[in-house]
Each structure stands twice: as structure tokens, then as C-alpha cells.
Phi, psi and omega in degrees: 000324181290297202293308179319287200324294160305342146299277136025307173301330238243327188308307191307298145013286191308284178317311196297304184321309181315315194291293160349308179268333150322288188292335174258038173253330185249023169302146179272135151339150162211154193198124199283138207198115177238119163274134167272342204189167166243015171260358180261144203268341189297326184316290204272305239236351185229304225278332169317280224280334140349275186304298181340265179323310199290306164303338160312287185328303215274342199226009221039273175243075170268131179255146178242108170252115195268088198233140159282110183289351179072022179094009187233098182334309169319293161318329183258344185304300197312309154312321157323288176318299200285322179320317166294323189284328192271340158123033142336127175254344168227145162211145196240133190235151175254084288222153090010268181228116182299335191242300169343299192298005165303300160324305174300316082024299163312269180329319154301306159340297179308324197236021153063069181237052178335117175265129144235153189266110162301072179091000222211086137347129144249146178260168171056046151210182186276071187301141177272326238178163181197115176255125184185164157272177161308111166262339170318278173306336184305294174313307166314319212277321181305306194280329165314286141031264193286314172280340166289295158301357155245210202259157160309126213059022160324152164251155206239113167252164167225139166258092208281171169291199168272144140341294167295007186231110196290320188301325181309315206284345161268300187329334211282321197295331162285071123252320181292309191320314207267345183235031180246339173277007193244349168271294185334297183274009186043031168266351218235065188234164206276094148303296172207154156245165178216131162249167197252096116018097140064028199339091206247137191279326189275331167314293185276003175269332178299326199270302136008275190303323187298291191333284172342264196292359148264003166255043182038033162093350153346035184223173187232346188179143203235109167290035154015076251260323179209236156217028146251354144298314168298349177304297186305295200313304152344289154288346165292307157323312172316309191277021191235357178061034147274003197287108179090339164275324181262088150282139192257198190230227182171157146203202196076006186019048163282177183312284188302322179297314174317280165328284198280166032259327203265316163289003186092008175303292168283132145304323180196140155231121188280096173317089218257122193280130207257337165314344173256329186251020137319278173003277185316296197297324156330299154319312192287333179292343184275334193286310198283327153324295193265007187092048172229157178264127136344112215266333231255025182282141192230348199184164161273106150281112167292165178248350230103298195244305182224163175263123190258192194252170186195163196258183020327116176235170210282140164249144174242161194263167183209141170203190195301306171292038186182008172303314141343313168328310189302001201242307177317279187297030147092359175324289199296271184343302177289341194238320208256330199108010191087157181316331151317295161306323159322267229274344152002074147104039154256166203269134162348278191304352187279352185293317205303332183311310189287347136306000000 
């Protein structure tokens, strides 16, 4: 009876292990979604609920685990880490600090984790993947911009993004191609730059209000890196009653960029449609889900270390004569509720743009 009995444990044993590795054989995938910051409205509000659904679609039961880092490299490294610990199979990062997140990369490598870098180039590691726009054309389109509309002798400020985000540093680098021979040749002058910290808006209207008073209000136009920084510098113009005499530039066409553009605040937001590039970053994490190699890669980017394979896509600039465009392809519908919501507390005439 003892020896049954203990067979008998060992049958039960046996069978309980079998179930067990059945059900974590029928675990659902989880795939890592890494947020940089909450002051730009595209994370949480666009680029998120996006990837999640694009990725649903393609995978089902894909668990999407969504984290912010709030702007703090350290918090996402640390997320990272747990992410890995919890058995990620993909993880997509919106980068922080382009070179901290190297670590996050590194590490992932060790446990045969594919990263792809969400809009934010990582640099000096082995990246798997890259999704993004022209942060290059972003920067032309702003400063063109800004040089088809004012006078010769103009005064210029430009308000770069953060320092630590490899896209300010291609932005910065289109905003110079297009106004540094226009410095040069003095057609042109530079009054100050700045870079923004976590391209944080109360940052940048604070770098704004200094610039004013040292520059006794001197200026003719602000090259804006994005349009919630330009919310700020705006408002640092408003309390100088320059707000549409002095314009600035943008880009991410969000709400508040759209609204100045329309009031004659902003000049231009460069529209980068985030409807594509979830998507895109979706696809490639659902091909590494299943073992497939990644059909939807268009280009190579280096990191530094390796080429890496990467989606890129196209930007369009929107100022008042094509603003409308946002209402046509379904943006304002899709992103904002609709044109009603847009035109909320704007003076009457401005719905007409949108027609």
C-alpha cells in the first residue's frame, strides 16, 4: 500500500508538472511598450492606445504593458529590467536619454530580447529595429518656414528640444542647414538658442521670458523644436503683447499646435502622422512574436555600433494654407473629436480655415 501510495504521488507529481508547463507553454506574449515623459500629449494620448490596438489586432491575446518613464532615464532603465524579469519578448522603447538607454539594450541582448527604438534613436548598442520620421526634414521644414516668412534682418531665436534625445539633435540639425547660411550672409541674425531640458513647456517659456528682456523684446520669430514648447514661448509673447507678431514654429500638430496655427500664433507644425507609425512599430514586434523576420523595414539607420534596419516615414509641414488637410484625412476626427472640439473658445472665423 505504501509503494502504490507513492507511486500514485509521483504519477500526480508528474501529470501536475505536465499541466504547468502546458499553461506557462499557453502564456500569453507580453510586449513592453517604454514611455519617455507625460508633458507631450502624443504618448498617452496618441501613440499608446495605437500601438496596444494595432498590436491586438495582429496578435490577439498580446498582453501590452504600458509604462512612463516620467522623464526619468533611471525610471525606465529600471522598467525595463522588470519588464525582462517578467519574460518580455519585445520591448519598445521611446528613449529617454538616447545613450542611458543603451544599457536597456545592452542587457536586453543578453536574454535575446530584440529592442526597437520608438521614434528616439538609441545610440552605441545592438538595436534591433528603429521606427521614426525625418527628425532632419522636421528641422528644414520649421526653419524654411520661418525664412519664407520673415524680412531680411530679421532677429531669430531657436528653442531646441532636450539635449539628451537624439530627434532635438537631428531637428536642431535641419533647423541649421536652412538658417545658418542666412546667419551667415547676415540676412538673417541669430539672437539666442536654447536647449530644453525633457522639452518641458514651462521650461521653455521660462528660456523665452529671459531672451525678451535680454533682448529689450527684440525679436521677429522663434524656431520652436515642437508645438508644447511653443504653447510656452507663446505664452511668454502673450505677456509681452507679441503673441502673432512674433511666430513660432512646431511640430506634432496636437491640439494646442493646431489652435495657434489657426490663431496666427504658430506659424507652421510639422505633421508627423503617429497613425503610421504605431502601426509600423506593431508590425515589427508582432513578426519577433511569431519568429518571422520583419517584412516593413524601408532603410538603415547606424547607432554607432550597428545598421540598424528601420521603418521611416514622411513629414508634412501644415501652416493656415493646408491646415484643412487635418480635417480631410481624418486627424481632427481621430485624434482631437472632431473640428468642434478644435475650434472650442477660437474667435468664429477661424472654422473657415478648416474647410
Amino acid at each position: 500500500m505504501r509503494k502504490a501510495t507513492t507511486l500514485s504521488l509521483g504519477v500526480l507529481l508528474v501529470v501536475s508538472l505536465g499541466l504547468l508547463a502546458g499553461c506557462a507553454g499557453n502564456k500569453p506574449p507580453t510586449v513592453a511598450f517604454l514611455l519617455p515623459e507625460n508633458v507631450t500629449p502624443r504618448w498617452e494620448g496618441a501613440d499608446a492606445p495605437l500601438f496596444k490596438a494595432a498590436l491586438q489586432k495582429l496578435i490577439p491575446n498580446v498582453q501590452v504593458d504600458v509604462l512612463n518613464a516620467l522623464n526619468d532615464p533611471n525610471k525606465q532603465q529600471s522598467q525595463a529590467e522588470a519588464e525582462l524579469t517578467k519574460g518580455a519578448k519585445v520591448l519598445v522603447v521611446a528613449a529617454v536619454d538616447q545613450k542611458a538607454a543603451a544599457v536597456i539594450v545592452n542587457e536586453a541582448n543578453k536574454q535575446k530580447v530584440p529592442v526597437i527604438a520608438y521614434d528616439r534613436l538609441i545610440r552605441d548598442s545592438p538595436l534591433g529595429y528603429y521606427v521614426s520620421f525625418d527628425s532632419v526634414a522636421v528641422g528644414k521644414a520649421e526653419a524654411q518656414w520661418m525664412a519664407d516668412n520673415t524680412k531680411q534682418g530679421a532677429r531669430l531665436v531657436i528653442i531646441n528640444g532636450s539635449p539628451t534625445d537624439d530627434n532635438a539633435h537631428l531637428v536642431n540639425q535641419g533647423i541649421h542647414a536652412v538658417l545658418d547660411p542666412l546667419f551667415n550672409s547676415k540676412a538673417r541674425v541669430l539672437v539666442d538658442e536654447q536647449w530644453t531640458p525633457g522639452w518641458d513647456p514651462t521650461k521653455a517659456q521660462s528660456e523665452m521670458e529671459q531672451i525678451l528682456t535680454k533682448a529689450n523684446n527684440k525679436v521677429d520669430g522663434v524656431v520652436s523644436a515642437n508645438d508644447g514648447m511653443a504653447g510656452g514661448i507663446i505664452a511668454a509673447l502673450k505677456a509681452q503683447k507679441l503673441a502673432g507678431k512674433v511666430k513660432t514654429t512646431g511640430q506634432d500638430a496636437s491640439l494646442e499646435g493646431v489652435q495657434n496655427v489657426l490663431l496666427g500664433y504658430q506659424g507652421t507644425t510639422v505633421f508627423k502622422d503617429f497613425r503610421l507609425q504605431a502601426p509600423a512599430a506593431a508590425d515589427i514586434a508582432a513578426a519577433i512574436v511569431q519568429v518571422k523576420k520583419p517584412s516593413s523595414t524601408n532603410a538603415t539607420v547606424n547607432n554607432g555600433q550597428v545598421d540598424v534596419p528601420s521603418v521611416m516615414l514622411q513629414v508634412v509641414p501644415i501652416d493656415q494654407s493646408n491646415v484643412k488637410t487635418l480635417a480631410t484625412n481624418g486627424w481632427i476626427d481621430s485624434q482631437f473629436g472632431g473640428v468642434s472640439k478644435v475650434l472650442t473658445g477660437l474667435p468664429a472665423d477661424a472654422g473657415k480655415l478648416l474647410q
